[in-house]
Structures are given as C-alpha cells and as structure tokens.
Residue frames as qw, qx, qy, qz and C-alpha x, y, z in Angstrom:
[[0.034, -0.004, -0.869, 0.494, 24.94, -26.96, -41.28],
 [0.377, -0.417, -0.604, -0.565, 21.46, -28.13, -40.74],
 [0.249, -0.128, 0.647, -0.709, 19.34, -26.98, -37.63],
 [0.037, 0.247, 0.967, -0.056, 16.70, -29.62, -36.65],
 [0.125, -0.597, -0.405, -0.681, 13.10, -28.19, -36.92],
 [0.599, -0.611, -0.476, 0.200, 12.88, -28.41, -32.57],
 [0.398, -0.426, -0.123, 0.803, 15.50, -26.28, -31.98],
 [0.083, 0.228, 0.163, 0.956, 13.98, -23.76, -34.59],
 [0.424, -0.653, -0.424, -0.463, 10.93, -23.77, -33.03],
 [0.538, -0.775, -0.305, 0.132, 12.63, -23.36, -29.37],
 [0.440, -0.070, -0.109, 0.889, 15.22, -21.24, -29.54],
 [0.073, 0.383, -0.006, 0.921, 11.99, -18.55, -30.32],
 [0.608, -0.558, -0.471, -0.313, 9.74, -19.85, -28.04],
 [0.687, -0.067, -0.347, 0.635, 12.84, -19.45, -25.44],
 [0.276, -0.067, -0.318, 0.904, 13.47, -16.38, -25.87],
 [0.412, -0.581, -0.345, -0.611, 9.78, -15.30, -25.86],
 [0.788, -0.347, -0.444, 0.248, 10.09, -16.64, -22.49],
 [0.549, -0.405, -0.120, 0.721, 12.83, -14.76, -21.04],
 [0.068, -0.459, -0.130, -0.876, 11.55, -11.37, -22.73],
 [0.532, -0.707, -0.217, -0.413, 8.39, -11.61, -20.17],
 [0.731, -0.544, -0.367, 0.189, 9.90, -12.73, -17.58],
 [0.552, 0.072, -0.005, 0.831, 12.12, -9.75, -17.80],
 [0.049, -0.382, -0.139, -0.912, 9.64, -7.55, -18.33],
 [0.576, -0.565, -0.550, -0.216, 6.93, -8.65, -15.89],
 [0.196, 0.372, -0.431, 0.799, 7.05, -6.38, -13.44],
 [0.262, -0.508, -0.778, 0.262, 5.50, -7.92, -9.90],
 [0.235, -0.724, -0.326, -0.560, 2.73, -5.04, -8.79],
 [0.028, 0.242, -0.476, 0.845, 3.42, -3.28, -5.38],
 [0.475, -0.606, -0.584, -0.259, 1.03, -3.67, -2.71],
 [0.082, 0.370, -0.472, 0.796, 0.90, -2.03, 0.49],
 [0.531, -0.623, -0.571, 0.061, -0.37, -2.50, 4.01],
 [0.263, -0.698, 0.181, -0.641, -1.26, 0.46, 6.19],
 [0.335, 0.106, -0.675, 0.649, 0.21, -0.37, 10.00],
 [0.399, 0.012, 0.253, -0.881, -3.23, 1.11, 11.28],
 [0.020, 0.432, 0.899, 0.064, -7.14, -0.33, 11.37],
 [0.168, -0.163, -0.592, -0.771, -9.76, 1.40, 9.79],
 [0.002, 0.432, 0.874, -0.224, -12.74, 1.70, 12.10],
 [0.243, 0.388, -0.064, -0.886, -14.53, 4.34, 10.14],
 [0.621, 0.602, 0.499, -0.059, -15.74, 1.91, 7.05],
 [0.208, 0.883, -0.260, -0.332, -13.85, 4.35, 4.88],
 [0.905, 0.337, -0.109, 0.236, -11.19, 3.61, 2.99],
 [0.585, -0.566, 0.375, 0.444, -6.97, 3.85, 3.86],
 [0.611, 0.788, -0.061, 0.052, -4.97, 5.37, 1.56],
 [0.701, -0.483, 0.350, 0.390, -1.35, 4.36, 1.55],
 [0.431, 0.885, -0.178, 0.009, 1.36, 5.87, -0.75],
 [0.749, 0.209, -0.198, 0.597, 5.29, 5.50, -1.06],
 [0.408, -0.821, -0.073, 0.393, 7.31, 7.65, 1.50],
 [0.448, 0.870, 0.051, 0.201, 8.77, 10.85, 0.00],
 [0.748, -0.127, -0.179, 0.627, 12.36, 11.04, 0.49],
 [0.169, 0.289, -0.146, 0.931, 12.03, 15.05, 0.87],
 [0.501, -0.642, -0.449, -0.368, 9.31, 14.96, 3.38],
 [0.104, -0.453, 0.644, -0.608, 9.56, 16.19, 7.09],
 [0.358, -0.008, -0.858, 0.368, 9.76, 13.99, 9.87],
 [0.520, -0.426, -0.002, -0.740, 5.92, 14.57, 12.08],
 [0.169, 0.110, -0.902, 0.383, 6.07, 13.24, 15.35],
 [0.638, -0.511, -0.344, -0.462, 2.14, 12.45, 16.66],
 [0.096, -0.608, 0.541, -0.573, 1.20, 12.23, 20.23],
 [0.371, -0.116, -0.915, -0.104, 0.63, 9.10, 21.66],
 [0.313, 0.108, 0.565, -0.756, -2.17, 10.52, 24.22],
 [0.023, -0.305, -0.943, -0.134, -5.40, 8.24, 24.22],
 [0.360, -0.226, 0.006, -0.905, -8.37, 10.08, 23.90],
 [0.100, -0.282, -0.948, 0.111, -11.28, 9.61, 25.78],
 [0.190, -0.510, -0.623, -0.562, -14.89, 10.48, 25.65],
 [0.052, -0.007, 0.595, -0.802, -16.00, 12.93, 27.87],
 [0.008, -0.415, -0.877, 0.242, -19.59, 11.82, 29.91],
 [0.069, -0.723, -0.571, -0.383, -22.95, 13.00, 28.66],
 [0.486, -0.690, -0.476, 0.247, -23.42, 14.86, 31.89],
 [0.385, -0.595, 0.003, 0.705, -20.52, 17.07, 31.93],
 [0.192, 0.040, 0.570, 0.798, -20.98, 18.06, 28.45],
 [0.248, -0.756, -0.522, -0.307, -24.50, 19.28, 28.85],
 [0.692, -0.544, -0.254, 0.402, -23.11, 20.80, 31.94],
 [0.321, -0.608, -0.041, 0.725, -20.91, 23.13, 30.48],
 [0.174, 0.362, 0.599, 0.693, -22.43, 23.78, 27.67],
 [0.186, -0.795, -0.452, -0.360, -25.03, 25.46, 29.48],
 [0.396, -0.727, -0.139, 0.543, -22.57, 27.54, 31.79],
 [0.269, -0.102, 0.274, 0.918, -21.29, 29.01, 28.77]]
C-alpha cells in the first residue's frame, strides 16, 4: 500500500502538535485581594493545606493627633 507524500508529512507534523499542546502547561498567576499602598511589593503564594486558620481583627486604625502625642510623651 502506498501512503501519499501529504499524509507523510502530516501525520508528523500532527502529532508534533498534540505533544505541545499536551505539554504546555498554562502559567499560574495570582491576585492578592488587598492594595499595596506602601510601593513595595505583594507577595502571594498557594494556600497550604496544613496551615492554621488566623482570624485578623477588623478594627480600623486611626492616627492619633500631633498634640496628644507630644502630650504624653512628655508626662512620661
């Protein structure tokens, strides 16, 4: 039986094909849930499946006034 010279030239050009696309493995990206107002940078990582569970408090902080902070600095 005679194969044609197309099909010998695609049957390896095929499966070249369907090797990469098998192997091509899309790259991970991550986004951090958070904004960055430092300029710094955000490191973000995969969540360890033996890690413990840290609850944070959700109290806003706020900046306490020039005044009182001179203030009791110098009673102590």
């Amino acid at each position: 039986m005679r194969v044609s010279n197309a099909l010998r030239l695609a049957v390896p050009a095929l499966a070249a094909l369907a090797l990469a696309a098998c192997g091509a493995e899309e790259e991970k990206t991550y986004e951090a849930d958070v904004t960055d107002e430092s300029g710094g940078e955000i490191i973000v990582t995969d969540v360890d499946p033996a890690a413990v569970d840290v609850e944070l408090p959700e109290t806003e902080m706020t900046n306490v006034p020039v005044e009182e902070a001179t203030e009791e600095a110098a009673a102590e």
